[in-house]
MARBA-3410 file (N, C-alpha, C, O; in Angstrom, 1 decimal):
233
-20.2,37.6,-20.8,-20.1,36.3,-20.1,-21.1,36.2,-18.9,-21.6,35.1,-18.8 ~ -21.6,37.4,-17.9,-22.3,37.3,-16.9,-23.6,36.9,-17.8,-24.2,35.9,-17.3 ~ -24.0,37.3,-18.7,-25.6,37.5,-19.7,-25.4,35.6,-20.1,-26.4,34.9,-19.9 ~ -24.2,35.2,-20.6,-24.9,33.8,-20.6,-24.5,33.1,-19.2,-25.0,31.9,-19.1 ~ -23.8,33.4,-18.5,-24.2,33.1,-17.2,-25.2,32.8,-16.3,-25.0,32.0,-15.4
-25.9,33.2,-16.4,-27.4,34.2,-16.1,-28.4,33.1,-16.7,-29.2,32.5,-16.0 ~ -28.0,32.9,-18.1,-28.8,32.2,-18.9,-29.0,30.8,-18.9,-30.1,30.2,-19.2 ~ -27.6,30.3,-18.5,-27.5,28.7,-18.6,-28.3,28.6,-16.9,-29.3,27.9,-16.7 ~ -27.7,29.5,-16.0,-28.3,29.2,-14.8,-30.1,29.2,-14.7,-30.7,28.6,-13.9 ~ -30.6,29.9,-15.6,-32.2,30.3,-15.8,-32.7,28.7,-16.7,-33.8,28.3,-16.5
-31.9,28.1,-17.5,-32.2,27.1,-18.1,-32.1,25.7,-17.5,-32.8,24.7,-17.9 ~ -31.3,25.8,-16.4,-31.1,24.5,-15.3,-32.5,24.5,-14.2,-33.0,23.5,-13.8 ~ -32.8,26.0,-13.8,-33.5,26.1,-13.2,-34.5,25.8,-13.6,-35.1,24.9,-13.0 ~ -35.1,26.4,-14.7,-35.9,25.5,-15.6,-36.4,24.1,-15.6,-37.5,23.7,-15.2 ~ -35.4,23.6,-16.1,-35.3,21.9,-16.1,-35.6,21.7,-14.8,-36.5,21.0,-14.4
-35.0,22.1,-14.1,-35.4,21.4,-12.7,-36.4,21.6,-12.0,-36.7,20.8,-11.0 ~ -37.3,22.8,-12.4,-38.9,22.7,-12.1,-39.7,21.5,-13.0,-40.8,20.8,-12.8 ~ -38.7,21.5,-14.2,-39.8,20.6,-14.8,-39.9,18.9,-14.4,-40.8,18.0,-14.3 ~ -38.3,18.9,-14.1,-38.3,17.0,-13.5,-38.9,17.6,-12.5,-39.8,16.8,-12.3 ~ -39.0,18.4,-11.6,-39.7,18.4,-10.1,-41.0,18.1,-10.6,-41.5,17.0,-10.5
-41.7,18.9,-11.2,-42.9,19.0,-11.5,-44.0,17.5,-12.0,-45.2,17.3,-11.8 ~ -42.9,16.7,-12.7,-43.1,15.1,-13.0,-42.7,14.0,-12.4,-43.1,12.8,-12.7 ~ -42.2,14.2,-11.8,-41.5,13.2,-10.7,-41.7,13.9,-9.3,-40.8,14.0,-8.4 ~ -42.9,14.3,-9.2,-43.4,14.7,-7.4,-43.3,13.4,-6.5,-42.4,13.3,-5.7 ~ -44.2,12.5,-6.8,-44.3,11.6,-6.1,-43.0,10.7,-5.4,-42.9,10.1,-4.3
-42.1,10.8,-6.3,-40.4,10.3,-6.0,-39.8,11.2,-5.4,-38.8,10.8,-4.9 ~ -40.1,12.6,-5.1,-39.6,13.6,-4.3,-40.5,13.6,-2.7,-40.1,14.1,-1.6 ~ -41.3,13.0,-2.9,-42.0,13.3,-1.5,-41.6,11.9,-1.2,-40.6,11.8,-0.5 ~ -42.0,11.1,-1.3,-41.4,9.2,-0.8,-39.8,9.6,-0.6,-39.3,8.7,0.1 ~ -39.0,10.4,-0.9,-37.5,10.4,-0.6,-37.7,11.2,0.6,-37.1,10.7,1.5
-38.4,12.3,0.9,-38.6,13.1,1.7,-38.7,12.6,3.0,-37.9,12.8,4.0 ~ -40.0,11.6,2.9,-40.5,11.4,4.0,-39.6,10.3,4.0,-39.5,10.3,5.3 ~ -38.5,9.2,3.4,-37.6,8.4,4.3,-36.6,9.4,4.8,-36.4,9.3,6.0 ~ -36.1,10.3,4.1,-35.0,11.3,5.1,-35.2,12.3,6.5,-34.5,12.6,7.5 ~ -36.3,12.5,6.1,-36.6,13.4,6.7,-37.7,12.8,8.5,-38.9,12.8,8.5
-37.3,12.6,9.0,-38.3,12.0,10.9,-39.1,12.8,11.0,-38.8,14.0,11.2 ~ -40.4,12.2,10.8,-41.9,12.5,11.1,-42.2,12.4,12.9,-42.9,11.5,13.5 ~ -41.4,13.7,13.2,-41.5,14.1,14.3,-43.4,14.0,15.0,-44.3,14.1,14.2 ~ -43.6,13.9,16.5,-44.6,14.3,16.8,-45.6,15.5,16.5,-44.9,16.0,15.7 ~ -46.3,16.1,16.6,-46.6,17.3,16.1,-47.2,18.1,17.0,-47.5,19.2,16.9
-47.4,17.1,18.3,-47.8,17.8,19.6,-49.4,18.6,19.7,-49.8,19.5,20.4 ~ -50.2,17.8,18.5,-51.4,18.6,18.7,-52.6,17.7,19.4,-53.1,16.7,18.9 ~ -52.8,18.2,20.2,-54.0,17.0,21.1,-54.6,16.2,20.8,-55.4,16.4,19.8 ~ -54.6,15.0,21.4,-55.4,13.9,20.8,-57.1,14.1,20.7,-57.9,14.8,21.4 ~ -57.2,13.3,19.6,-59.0,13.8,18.9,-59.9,12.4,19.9,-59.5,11.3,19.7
-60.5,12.6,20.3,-61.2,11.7,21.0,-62.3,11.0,19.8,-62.8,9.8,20.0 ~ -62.6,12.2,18.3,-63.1,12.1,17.0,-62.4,10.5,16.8,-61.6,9.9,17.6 ~ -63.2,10.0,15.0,-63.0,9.1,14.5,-61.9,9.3,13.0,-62.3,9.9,12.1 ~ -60.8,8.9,13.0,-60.2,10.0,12.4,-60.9,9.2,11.0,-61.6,8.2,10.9 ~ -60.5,10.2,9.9,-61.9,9.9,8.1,-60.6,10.5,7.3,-59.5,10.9,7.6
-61.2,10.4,6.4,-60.1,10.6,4.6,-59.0,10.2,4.4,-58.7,9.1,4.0 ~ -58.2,11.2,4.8,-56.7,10.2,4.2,-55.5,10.4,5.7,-55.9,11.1,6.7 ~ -54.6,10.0,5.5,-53.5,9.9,7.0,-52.8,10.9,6.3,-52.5,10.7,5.1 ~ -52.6,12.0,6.9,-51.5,13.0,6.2,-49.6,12.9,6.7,-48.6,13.2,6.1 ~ -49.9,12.1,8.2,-48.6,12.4,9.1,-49.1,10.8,10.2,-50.2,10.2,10.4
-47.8,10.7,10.6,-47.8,9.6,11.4,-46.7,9.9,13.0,-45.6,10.3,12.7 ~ -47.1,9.8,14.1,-46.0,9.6,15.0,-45.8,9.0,15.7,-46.8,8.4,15.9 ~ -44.6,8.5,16.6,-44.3,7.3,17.4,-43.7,7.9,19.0,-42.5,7.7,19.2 ~ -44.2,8.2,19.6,-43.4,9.0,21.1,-44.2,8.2,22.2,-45.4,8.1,22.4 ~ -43.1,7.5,22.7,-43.3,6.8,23.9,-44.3,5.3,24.0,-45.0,4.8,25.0
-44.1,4.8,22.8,-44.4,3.8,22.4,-45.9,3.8,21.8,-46.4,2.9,21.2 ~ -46.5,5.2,22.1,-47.7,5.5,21.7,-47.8,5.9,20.0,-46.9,6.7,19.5 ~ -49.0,5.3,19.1,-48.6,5.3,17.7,-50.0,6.6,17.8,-50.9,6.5,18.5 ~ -49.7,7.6,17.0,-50.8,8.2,16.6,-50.9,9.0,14.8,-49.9,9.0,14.2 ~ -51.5,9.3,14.6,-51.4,9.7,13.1,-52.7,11.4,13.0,-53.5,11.9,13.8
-52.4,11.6,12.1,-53.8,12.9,11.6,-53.6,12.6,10.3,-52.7,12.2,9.5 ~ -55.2,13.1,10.3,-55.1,13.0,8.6,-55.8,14.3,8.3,-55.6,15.1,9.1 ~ -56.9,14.8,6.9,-56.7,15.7,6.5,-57.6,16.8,7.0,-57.6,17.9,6.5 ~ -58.5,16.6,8.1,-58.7,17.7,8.9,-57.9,18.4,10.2,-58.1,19.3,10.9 ~ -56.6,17.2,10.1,-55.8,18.3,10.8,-55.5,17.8,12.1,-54.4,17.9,12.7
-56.7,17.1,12.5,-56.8,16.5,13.9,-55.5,15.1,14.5,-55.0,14.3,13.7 ~ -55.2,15.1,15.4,-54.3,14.1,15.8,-55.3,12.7,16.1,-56.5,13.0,16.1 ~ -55.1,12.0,16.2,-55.9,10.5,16.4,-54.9,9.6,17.2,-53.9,9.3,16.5 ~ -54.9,8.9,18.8,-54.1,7.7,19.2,-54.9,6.5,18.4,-56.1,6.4,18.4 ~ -54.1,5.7,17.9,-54.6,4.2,17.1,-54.0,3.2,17.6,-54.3,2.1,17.1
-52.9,3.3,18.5,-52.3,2.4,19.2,-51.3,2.3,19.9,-51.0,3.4,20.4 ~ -50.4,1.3,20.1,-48.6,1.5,20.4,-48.3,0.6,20.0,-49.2,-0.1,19.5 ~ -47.1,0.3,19.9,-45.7,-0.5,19.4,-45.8,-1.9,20.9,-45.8,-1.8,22.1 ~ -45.7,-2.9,20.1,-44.9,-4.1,20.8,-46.2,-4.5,21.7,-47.3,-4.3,21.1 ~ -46.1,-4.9,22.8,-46.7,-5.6,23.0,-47.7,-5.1,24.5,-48.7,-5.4,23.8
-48.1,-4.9,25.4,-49.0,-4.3,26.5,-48.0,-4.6,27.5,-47.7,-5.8,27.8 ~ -47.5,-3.4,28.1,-46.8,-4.0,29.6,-45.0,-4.2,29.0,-44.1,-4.7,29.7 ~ -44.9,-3.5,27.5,-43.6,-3.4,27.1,-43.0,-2.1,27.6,-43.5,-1.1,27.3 ~ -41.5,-2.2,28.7,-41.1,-1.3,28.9,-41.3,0.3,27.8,-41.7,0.1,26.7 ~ -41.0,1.5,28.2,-41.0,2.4,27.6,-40.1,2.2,27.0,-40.1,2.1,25.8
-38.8,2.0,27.8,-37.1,2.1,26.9,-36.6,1.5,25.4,-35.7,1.8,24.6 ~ -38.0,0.5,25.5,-38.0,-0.4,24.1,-38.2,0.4,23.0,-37.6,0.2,22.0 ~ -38.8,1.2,23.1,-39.6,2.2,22.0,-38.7,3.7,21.9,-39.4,4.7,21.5 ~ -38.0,3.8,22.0,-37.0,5.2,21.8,-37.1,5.2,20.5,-37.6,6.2,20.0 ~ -36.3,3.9,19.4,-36.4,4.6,18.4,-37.6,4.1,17.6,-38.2,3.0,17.7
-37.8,5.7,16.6,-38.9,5.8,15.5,-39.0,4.7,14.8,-38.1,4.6,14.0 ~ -39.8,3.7,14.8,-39.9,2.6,13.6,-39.9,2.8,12.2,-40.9,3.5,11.9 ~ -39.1,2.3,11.2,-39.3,2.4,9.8,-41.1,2.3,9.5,-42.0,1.8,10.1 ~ -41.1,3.2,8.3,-42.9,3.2,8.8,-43.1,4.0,7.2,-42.3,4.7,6.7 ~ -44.2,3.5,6.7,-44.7,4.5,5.4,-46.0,4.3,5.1,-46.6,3.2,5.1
-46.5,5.6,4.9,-47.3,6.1,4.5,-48.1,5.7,2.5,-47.4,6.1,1.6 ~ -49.1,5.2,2.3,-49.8,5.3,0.9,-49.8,6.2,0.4,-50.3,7.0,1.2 ~ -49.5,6.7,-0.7,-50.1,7.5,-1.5,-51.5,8.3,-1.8,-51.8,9.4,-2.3 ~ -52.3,7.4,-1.2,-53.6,7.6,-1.1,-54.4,8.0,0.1,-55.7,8.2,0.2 ~ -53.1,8.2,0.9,-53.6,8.1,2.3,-54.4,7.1,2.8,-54.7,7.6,3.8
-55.1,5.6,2.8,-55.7,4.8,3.2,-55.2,4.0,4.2,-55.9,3.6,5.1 ~ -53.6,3.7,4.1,-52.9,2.7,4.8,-51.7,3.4,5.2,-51.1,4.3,4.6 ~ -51.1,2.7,6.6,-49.9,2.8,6.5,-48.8,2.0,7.6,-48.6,2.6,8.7 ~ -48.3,1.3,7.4,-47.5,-0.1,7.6,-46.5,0.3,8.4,-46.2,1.5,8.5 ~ -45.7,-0.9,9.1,-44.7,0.2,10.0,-43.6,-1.4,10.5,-43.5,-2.5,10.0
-43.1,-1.1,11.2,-42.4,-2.3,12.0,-42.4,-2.0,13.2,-42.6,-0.9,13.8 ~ -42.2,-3.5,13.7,-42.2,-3.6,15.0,-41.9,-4.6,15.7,-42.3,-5.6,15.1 ~ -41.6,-4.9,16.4,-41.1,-6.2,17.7,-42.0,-7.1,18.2,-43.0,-6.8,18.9 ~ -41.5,-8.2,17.9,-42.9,-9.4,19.2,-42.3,-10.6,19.5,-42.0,-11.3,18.5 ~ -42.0,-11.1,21.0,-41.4,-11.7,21.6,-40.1,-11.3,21.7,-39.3,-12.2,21.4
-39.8,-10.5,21.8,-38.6,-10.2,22.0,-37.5,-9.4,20.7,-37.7,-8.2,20.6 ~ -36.5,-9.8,19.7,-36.2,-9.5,18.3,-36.9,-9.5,17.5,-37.0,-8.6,16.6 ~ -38.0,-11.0,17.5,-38.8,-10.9,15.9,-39.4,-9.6,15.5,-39.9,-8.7,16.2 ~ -39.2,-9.7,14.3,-39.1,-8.4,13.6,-41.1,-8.8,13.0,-41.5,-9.7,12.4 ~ -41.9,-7.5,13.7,-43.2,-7.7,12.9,-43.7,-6.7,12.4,-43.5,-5.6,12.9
-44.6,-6.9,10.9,-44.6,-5.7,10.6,-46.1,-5.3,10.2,-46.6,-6.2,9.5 ~ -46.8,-4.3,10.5,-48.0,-3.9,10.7,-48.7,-3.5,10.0,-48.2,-3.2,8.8 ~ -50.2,-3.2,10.3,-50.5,-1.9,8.9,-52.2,-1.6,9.3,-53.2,-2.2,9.6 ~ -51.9,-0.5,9.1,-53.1,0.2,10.0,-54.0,1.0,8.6,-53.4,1.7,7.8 ~ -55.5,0.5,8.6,-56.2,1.2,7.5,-56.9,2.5,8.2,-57.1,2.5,9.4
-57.1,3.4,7.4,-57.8,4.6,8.1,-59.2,4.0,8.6,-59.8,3.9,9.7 ~ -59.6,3.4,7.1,-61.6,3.0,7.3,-61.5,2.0,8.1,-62.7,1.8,8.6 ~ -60.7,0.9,8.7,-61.0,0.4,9.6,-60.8,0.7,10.5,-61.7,0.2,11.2 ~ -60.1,1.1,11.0,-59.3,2.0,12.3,-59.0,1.0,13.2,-59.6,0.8,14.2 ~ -57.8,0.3,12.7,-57.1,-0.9,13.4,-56.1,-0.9,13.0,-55.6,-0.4,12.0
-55.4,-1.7,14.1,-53.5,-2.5,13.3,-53.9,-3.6,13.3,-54.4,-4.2,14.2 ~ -53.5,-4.0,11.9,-53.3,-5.5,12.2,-51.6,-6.0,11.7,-50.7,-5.4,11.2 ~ -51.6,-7.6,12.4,-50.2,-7.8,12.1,-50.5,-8.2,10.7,-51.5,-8.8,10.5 ~ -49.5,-7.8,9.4,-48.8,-8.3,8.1,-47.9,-9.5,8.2,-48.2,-10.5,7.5 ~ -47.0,-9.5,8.9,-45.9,-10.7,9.0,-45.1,-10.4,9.8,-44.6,-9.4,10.2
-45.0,-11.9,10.3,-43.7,-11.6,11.4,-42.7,-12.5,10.7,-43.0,-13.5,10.1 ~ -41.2,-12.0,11.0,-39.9,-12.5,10.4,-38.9,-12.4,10.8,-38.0,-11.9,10.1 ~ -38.9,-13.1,12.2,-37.8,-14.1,13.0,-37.1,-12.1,13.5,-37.6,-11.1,14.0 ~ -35.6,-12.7,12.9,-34.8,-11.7,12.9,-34.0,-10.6,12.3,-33.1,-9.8,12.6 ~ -34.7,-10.8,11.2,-34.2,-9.9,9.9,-34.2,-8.9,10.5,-34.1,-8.7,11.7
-34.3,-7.8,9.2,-34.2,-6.3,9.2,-35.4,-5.7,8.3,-36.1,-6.4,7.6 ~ -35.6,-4.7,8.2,-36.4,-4.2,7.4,-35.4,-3.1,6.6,-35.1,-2.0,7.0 ~ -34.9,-3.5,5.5,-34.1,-2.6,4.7,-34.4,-1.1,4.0,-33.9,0.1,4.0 ~ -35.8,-1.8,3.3,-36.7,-0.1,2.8,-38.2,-0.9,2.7,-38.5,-2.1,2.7 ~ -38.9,0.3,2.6,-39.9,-0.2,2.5,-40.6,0.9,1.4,-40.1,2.1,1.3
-41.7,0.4,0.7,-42.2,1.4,-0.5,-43.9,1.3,-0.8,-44.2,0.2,-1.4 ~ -44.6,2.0,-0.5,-45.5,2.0,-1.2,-45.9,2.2,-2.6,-46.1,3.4,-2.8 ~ -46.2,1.3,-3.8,-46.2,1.9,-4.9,-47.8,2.8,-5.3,-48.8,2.8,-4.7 ~ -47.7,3.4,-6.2,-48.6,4.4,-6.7,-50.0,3.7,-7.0,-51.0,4.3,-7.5 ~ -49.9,2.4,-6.6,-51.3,1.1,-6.7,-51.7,0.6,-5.3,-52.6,-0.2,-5.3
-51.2,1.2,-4.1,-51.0,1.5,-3.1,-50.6,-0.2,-2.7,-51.0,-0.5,-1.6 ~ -50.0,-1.2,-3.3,-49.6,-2.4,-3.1,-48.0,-1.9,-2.4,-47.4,-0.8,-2.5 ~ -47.4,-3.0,-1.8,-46.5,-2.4,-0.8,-45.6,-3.5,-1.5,-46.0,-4.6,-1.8 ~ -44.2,-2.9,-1.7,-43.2,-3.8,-1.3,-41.9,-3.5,-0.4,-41.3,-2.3,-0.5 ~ -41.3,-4.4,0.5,-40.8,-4.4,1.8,-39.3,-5.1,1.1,-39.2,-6.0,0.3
-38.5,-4.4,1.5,-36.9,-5.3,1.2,-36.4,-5.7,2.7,-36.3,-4.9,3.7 ~ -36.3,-6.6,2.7,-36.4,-7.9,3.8,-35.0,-8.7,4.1,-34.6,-9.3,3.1 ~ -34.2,-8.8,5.2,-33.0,-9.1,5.3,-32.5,-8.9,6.4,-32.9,-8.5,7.5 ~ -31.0,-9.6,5.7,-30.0,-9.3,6.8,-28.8,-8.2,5.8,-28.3,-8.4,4.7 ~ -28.6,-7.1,6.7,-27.7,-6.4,5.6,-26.3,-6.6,5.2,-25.9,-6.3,4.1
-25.7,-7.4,6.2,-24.4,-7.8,5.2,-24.7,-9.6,4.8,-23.8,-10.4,4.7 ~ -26.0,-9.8,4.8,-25.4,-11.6,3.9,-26.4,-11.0,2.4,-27.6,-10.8,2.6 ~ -26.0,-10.7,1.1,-26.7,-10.5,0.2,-28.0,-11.7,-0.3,-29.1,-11.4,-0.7 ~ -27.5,-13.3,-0.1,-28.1,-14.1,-0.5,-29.4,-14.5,0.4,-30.0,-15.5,0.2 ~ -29.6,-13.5,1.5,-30.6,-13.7,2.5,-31.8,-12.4,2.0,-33.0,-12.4,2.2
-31.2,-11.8,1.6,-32.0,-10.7,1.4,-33.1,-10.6,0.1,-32.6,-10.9,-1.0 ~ -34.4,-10.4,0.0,-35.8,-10.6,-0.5,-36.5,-9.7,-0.3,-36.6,-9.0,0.7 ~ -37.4,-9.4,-2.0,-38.2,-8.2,-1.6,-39.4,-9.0,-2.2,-39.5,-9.9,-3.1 ~ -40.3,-8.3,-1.2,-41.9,-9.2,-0.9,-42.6,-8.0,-1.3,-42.5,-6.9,-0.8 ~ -43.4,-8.5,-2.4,-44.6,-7.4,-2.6,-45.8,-7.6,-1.9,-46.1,-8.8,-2.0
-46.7,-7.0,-1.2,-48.2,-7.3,-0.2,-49.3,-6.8,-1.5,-48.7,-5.9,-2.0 ~ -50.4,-6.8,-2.0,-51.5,-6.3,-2.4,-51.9,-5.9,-1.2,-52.5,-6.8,-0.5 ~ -51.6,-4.5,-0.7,-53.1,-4.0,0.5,-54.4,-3.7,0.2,-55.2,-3.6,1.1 ~ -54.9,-3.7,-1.0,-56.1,-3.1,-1.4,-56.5,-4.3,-1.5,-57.5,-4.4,-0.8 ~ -56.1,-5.5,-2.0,-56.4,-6.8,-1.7,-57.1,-7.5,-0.4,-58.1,-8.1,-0.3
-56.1,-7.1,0.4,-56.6,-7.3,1.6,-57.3,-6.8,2.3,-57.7,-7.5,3.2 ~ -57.6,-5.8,2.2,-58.7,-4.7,2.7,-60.1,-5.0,1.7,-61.2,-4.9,2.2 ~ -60.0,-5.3,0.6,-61.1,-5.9,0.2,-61.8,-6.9,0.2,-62.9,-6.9,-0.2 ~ -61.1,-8.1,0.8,-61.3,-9.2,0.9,-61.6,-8.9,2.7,-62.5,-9.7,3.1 ~ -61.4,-8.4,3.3,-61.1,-8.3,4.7,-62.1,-9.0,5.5,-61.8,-9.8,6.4
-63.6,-8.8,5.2,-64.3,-9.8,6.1,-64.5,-11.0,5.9,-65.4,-11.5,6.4 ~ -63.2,-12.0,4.6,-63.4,-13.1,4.7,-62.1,-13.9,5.4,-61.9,-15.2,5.5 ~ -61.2,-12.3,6.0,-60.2,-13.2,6.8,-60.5,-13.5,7.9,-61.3,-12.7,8.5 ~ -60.0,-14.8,8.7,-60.8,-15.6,10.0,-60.0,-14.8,11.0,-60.7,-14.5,12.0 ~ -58.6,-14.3,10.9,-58.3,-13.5,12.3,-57.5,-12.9,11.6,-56.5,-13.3,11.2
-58.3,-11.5,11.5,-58.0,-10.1,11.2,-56.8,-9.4,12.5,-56.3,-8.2,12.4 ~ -56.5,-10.2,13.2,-55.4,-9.5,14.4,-54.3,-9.7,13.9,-53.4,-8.9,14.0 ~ -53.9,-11.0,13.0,-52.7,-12.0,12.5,-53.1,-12.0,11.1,-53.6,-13.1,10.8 ~ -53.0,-11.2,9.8,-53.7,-11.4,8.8,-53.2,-12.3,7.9,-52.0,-12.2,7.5 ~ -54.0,-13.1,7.3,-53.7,-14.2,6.5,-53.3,-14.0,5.0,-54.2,-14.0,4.2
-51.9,-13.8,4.6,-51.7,-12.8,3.8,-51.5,-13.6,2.6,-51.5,-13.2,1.5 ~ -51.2,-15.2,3.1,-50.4,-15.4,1.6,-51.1,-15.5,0.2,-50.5,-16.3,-0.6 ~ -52.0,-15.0,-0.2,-52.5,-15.3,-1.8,-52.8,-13.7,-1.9,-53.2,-13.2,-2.9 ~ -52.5,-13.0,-0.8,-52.1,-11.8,-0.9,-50.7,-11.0,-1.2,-50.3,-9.8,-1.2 ~ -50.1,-12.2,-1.6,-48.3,-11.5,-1.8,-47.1,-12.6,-2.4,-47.2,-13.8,-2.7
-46.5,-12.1,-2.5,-45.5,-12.6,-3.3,-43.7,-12.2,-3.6,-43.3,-11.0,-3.8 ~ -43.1,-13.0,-3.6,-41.5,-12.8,-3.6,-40.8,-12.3,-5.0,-41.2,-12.8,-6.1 ~ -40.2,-11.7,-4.9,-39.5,-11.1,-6.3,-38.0,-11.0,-6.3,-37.2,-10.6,-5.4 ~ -37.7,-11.6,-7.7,-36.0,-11.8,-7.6,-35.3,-10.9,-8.0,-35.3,-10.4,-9.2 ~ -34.6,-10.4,-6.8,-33.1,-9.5,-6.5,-31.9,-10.0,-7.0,-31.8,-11.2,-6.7
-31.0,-9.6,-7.6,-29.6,-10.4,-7.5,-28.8,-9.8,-6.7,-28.9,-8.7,-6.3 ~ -27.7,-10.7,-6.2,-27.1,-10.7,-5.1,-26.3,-9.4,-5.1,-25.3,-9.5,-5.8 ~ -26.4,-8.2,-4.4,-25.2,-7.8,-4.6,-24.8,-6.6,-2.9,-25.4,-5.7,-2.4 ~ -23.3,-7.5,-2.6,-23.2,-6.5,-1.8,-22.8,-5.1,-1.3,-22.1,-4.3,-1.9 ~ -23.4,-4.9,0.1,-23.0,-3.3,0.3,-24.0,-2.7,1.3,-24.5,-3.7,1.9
-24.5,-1.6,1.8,-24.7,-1.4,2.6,-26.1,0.1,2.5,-26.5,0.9,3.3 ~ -26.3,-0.2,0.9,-27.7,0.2,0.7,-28.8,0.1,0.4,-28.8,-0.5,-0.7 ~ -29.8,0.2,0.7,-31.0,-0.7,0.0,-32.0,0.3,-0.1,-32.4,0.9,0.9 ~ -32.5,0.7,-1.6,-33.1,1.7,-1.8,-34.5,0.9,-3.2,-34.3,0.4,-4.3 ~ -35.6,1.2,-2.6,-36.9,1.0,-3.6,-37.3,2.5,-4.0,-37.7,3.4,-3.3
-37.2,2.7,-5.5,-37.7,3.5,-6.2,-38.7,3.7,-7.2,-38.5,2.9,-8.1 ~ -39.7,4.3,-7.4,-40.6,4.2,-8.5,-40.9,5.4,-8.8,-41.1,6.3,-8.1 ~ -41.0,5.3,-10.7,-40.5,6.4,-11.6,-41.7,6.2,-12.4,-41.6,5.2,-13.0 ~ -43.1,6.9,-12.7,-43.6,6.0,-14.2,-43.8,5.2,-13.5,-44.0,5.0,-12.3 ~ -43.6,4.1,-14.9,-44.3,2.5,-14.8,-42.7,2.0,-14.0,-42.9,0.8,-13.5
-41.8,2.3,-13.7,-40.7,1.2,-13.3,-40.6,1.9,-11.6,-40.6,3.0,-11.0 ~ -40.5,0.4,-11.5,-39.9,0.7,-10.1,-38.8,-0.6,-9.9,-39.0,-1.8,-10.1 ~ -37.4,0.2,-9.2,-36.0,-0.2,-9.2,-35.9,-0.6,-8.0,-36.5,0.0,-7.1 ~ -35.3,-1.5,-7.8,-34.4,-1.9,-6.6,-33.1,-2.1,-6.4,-32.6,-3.2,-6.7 ~ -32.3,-1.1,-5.7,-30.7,-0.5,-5.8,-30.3,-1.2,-4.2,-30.9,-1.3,-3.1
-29.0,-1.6,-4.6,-28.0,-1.8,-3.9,-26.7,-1.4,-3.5,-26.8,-0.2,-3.8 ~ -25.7,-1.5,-3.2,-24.5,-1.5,-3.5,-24.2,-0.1,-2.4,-24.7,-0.2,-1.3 ~ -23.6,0.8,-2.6,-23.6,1.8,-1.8,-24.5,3.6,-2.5,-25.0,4.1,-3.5 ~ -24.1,3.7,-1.0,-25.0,5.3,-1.9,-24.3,5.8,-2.5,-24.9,6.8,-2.9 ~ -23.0,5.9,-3.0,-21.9,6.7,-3.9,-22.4,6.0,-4.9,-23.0,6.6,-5.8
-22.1,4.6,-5.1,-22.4,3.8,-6.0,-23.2,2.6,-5.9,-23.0,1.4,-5.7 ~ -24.7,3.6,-6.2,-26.1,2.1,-6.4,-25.8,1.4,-7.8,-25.3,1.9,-8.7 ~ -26.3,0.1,-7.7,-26.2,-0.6,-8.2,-27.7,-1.1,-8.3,-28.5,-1.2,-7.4 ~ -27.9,-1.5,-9.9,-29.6,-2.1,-10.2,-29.1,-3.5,-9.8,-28.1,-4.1,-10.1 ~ -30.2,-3.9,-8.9,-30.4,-5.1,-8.3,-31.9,-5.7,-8.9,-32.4,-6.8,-8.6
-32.5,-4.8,-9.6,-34.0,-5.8,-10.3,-34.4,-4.0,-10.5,-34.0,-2.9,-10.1 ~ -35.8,-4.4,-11.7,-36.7,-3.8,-12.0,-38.2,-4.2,-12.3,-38.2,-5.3,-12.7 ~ -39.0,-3.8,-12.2,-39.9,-4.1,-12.7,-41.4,-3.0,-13.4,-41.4,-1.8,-13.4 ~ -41.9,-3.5,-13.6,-43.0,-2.4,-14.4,-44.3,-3.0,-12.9,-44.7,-4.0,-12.4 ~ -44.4,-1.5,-12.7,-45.4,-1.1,-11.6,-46.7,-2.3,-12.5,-46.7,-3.6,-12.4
-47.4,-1.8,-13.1,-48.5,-2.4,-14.0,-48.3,-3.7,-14.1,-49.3,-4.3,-13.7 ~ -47.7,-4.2,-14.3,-47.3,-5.9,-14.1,-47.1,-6.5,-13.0,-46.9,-7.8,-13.0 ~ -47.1,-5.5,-11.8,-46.7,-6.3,-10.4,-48.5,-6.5,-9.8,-48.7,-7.0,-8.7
END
């Protein structure tokens, strides 16, 4: 009994190196939403930061990031110049590319409006993406095309809630023909995608392969609220 004990346990284990092994990229994107991308406390680089963003932090309204030499980089802060400290306590929902090139975040202007950002390594700027009154930012995802999509709302009215895809490489390619790069002019850069209504109090973007899901309902019980094929978006 212990010998196939032993065995079934060596064969699960198994398997589960092997979905780990194919499905990395859905393991680290779960990661980095669960897990708070604490400060790392290593001195700011007065350097130009280059290659890819490895880590991002937010402490005291100051935004800074390193990427893959290691070095820390300040690139900005949160809100607006002359915004109390107190405003900035908590971490902003915030993610990282795949590619390391970009990485998008939320944030406040005038007061609630909800705005949301996105900072390229090669240019070494934030610019604003959109601003959106008073929603919420539910999840946010970068897909494996490094194009972003944002689930957008209010969490308990279901029929309010929208998920917006951005092309960033789009806009980063086009970038010196936008007229003000501070406010970026996004719309033939993005587009809305239909969700069906359903409520509850989760909102999770996933991508597997070519599909990437959009769940609702609770975390005991997600519910498919849309799909689509990465490649087609």
């Amino acid at each position: 009994m212990k010998k196939i004990f032993k065995l079934v346990f060596f064969l699960l284990f198994l398997g589960t190196v092997y979905w780990a092994a194919n499905n990395w990229n859905f393991i680290k994107k779960t990661l980095i939403k669960i897990i708070p991308q604490a400060g790392d406390y290593l001195e700011i680089s007065e350097n130009i930061p280059a290659g890819k963003i490895t880590s991002a932090s937010f402490e005291d309204c100051k935004i800074s990031i390193t990427d893959t030499s290691g070095e820390r980089y300040y690139v900005g802060r949160l809100g607006r110049e002359g915004t109390p400290m107190k405003k900035c306590a908590r971490v902003p929902r915030f993610a990282i590319s795949d590619s390391g090139k970009y990485m998008v975040f939320e944030d406040a202007v005038e007061g609630s409006n909800l705005c949301i950002r996105t900072y390229s390594i090669e240019k070494n700027k934030i610019n604003t993406l959109a601003v959106w009154g008073t929603g919420s930012i539910l999840d946010m995802e970068f897909l494996s095309s490094d194009k972003l999509m944002l689930f957008h709302g209010y969490s308990d009215i279901p029929d309010e809630q929208s998920v917006v895809l951005f092309d960033i490489p789009a806009i980063y390619t086009n970038y010196s023909l936008i007229s003000d790069t501070d406010h970026l002019a996004t719309d033939k850069y993005k587009g809305t995608l239909d969700v069906r209504d359903v409520a509850g109090d989760f909102f999770d973007i996933v991508e597997i392969g070519d599909k990437v899901s959009v769940f609702g309902g609770t975390k005991s019980r997600p519910i498919l609220r849309a799909e689509f094929s990465v490649s087609g978006l």
